[in-house]
C-alpha positions in Angstrom: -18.6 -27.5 -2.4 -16.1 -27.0 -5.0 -14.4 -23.9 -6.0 -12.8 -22.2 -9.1 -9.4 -21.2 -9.8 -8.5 -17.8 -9.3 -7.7 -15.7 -11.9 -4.1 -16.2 -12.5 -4.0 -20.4 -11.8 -4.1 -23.4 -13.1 -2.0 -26.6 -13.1 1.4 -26.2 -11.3 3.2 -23.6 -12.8 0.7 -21.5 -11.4 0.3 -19.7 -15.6 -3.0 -19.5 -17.0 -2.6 -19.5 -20.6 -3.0 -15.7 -20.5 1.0 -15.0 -20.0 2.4 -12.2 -22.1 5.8 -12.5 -23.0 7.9 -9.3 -22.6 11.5 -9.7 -21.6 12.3 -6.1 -19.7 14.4 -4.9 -17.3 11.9 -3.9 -14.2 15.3 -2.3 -11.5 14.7 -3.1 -8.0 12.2 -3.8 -5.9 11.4 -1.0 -3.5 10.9 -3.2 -0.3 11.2 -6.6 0.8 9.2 -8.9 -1.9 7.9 -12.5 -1.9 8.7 -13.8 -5.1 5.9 -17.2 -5.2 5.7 -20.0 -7.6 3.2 -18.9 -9.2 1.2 -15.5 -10.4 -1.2 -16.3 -6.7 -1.4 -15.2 -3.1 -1.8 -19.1 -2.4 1.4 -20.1 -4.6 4.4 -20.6 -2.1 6.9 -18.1 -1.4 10.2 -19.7 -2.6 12.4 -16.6 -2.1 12.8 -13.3 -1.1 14.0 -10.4 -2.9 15.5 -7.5 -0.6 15.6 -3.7 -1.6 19.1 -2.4 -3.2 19.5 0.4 -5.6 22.0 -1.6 -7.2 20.2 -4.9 -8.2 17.7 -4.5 -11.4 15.7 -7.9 -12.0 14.6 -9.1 -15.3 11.0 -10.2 -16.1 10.3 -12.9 -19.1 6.7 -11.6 -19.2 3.4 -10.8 -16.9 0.2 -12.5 -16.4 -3.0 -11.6 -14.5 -3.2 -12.8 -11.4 -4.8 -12.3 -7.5 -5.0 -8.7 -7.0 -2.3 -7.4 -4.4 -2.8 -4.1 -2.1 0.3 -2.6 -0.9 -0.5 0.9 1.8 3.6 1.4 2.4 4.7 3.2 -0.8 5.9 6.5 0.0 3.2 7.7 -3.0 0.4 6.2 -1.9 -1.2 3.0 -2.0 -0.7 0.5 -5.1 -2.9 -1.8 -6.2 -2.2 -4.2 -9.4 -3.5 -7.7 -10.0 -0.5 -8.2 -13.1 2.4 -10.5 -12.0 5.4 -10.6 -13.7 7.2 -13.9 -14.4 11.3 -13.3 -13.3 14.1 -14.2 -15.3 15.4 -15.9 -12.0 12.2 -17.8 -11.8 8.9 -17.2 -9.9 6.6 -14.6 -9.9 6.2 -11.5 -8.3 3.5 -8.8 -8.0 4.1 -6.0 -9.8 3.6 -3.4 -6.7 6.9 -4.7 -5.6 8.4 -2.6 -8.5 8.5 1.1 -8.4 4.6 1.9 -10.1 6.5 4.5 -12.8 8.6 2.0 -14.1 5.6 -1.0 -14.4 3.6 2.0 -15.9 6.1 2.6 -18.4 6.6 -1.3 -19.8 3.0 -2.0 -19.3 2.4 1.0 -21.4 5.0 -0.3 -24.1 4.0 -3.4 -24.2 -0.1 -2.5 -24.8 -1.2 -3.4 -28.5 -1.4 -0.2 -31.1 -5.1 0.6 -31.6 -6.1 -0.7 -35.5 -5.0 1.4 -37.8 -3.2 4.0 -36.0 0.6 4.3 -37.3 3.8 5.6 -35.6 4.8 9.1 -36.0 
């Protein structure tokens, strides 16, 4: 029996053809974060990011990928199944960042509707 990619993989980079590019600043993570090879729950971890206030990290872009649930975020649960693509290489789910903040470039980086014009 034969299965299909999940949403989010293909090849070895782990990207699917779907990556965005948006080079943002995303701050810290809140708590400790996998950072994997690829945009995928099955991609290996191949480091580890640890909170600190003081460390923003840099994404290239974001992609779909497996959907992540994370209960320990002192709002609430998140739940997000975009990955962003670090500018020290990898990936990382975007629950690891503080939700405002992925909100807020997710937000900027959403197409205009047609037709509608700035203020």
């Amino acid at each position: 029996m034969s299965s299909s990619p999940k949403s989010g993989e293909s090849g070895e980079s782990g990207e699917s053809g779907e990556f965005h590019p948006l080079p943002v600043l995303l701050g810290p993570v809140w708590r400790d974060a996998n950072v994997r090879s690829g945009p995928s729950l099955d991609s290996p971890v191949i480091r580890l990011l640890l909170p600190d206030a003081a460390v923003g990290h840099e994404a290239e872009g974001w992609s779909p990928g497996d959907e992540v649930v994370e209960d320990q975020h002192r709002d609430g649960v998140i739940t997000s199944a975009i990955w962003f693509r670090l500018a020290i290489g990898g990936w990382s789910s975007a629950v690891n960042f503080e939700p405002e903040t992925v909100a807020v470039v997710l937000a900027d980086a959403a197409p205009s509707p047609v037709g509608s014009q700035a203020p």
